[in-house]
Structures are given as C-alpha cells and as structure tokens.
C-alpha positions, 0 to 999 in steps of 0.5 A, spaced: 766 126 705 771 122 709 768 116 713 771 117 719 769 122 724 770 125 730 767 131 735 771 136 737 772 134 743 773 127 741 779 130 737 782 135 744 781 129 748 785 125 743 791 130 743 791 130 751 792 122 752 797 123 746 801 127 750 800 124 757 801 116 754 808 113 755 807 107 750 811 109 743 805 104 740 798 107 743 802 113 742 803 112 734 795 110 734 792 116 737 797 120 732 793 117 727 787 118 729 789 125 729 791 125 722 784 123 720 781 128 724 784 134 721 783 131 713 790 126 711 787 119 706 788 114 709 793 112 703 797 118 705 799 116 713 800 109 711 805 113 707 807 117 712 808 111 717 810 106 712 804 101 714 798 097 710 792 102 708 787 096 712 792 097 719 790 105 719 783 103 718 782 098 723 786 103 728 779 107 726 775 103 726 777 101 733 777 107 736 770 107 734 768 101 737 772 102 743 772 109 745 778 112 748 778 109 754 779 103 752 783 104 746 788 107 750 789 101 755 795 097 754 791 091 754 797 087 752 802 085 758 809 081 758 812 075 762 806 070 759 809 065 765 805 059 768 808 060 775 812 065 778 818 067 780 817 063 788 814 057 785 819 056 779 824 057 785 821 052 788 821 047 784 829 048 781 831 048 788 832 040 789 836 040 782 840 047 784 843 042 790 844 037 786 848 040 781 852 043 787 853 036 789 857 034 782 851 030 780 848 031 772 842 035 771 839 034 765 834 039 762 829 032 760 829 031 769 827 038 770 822 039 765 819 034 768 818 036 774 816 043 771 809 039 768 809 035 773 807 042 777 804 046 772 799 040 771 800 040 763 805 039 758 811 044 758 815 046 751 823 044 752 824 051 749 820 054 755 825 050 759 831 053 756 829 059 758 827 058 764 834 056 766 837 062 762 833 066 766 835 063 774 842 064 771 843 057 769 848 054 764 849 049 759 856 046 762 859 039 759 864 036 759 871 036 755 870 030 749 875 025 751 877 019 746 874 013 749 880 009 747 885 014 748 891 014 751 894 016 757 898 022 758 905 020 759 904 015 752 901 021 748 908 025 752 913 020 750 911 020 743 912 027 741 918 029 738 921 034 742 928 037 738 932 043 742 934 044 735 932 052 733 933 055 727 936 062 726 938 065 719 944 070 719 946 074 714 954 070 712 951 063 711 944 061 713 945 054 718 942 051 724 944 052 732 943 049 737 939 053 743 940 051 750 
C-alpha cells in the first residue's frame, strides 16, 4: 500500500488548480501529485521527469504538510532589490550629471553612496548590475603610450611608396601608379 494518499476530492481539486495555475513549475508539482494518486512509484516519475526519487517525495510530503492552498502559492518572487527603482534613481542622479559633464565616474564612488543609502555593505557585482539595469556602460579611454610620439613624427616616419606592383602575362616587372 502506497504511503501516500489522497481523497477523491482532494484528487479532483488538484486536477482543476492544475489547469488553472499558470506557473510551468507549480504545475509540474501538482502533476506529480496527480500521479501518485492514480498508483505511478515514486521510482517511476522520477523516470518520467528526470528527477531524484527524494524530490518526488518531498513534493508529497509538502502537500501534506501544507494543503493545496498553500502549495499552489508562489511563494518565491523575483527582483530581490534593496531600494527601488525611484530611490536607486535618486541616488544615481548626481553621478548621471556628472558623467554628462565630462568627469570620471568610477563604480567605487557609487557603491559608496549606495551603502551609504541602504546602511549596510553592498556587493560590487550588485553595483554592476544596478548600472546595467539603468542603462549605464562601461566607457574607457583609448590606451595611449605615455611616452609616445606625436602624430606628425609617427607620420614622418612611415614609408610611403607610390610604387604598385602588377603582374602581366609577357614579363612580370613593376609600374609606378599615379
């Protein structure tokens, strides 16, 4: 006998949320339950689904401990940011004038006044992202050789031959292009 077990209309209403729930991973899960209800071993979904024995189980398991209602509910949401979008906006505002302006923003500068505004420490990778996400770009200057010369003295320098070179059938020797 199969540990797990589900009322009728446990099963029925399990069917319906199934159909009405948009989530593609709350509907895999409710689609296991379904499964277990009508007699599949857990060996034999995990096949199915090509997952761990143990995932199937602990989806049972938290059905029970929960109810419907519960497991349904996505309980996980998406944009884990500190501020918001108005605040972040707020604080990149005086670095947005500045980079207008010619000056150098550095991301060192603005991940400081983001700590200082969210109160505790803020990773640099959070920071990069931030910056992709209001539409900023990593700009640098072109390399340039400290010591290098001046572009007249690099132009004086190079060869520069009018000489072209062009074979012909008869005789293969050079012509001079105008």
């Amino acid at each position: 006998m199969s540990r797990f077990q589900m009322s009728k209309e446990e099963y029925e209403a399990v069917k319906v949320a199934e159909k009405g729930v948009k989530d593609k991973k709350t509907s895999k899960r409710l689609r296991i339950l379904m499964l277990r209800y009508e007699g599949y071993k857990v060996a034999d979904i995990a096949k199915m689904y090509g997952t761990r024995k143990e995932w199937i189980s602990q989806v049972c398991r938290r059905y029970r401990e929960q109810g419907l209602e519960e497991f349904i509910r996505n309980k996980y949401k998406t944009h884990h940011r500190s501020l918001t979008d108005a605040e972040e906006d707020a604080i990149l505002a005086p670095f947005e004038k500045a980079a207008e302006a010619g000056q150098m923003v550095t991301v060192k500068e603005i991940k400081a006044a983001f700590d200082k505004a969210r109160g505790k420490d803020t990773g640099r990778g959070y920071i990069y992202m931030l910056l992709k996400r209001h539409g900023w770009r990593k700009v640098m200057p072109r390399s340039k050789h400290p010591k290098a010369a001046n572009e007249e003295a690099c132009d004086a320098s190079k060869k520069i031959n009018n000489l072209c070179w062009k074979w012909e059938k008869s005789a293969s020797r050079t012509q001079e292009c105008d």
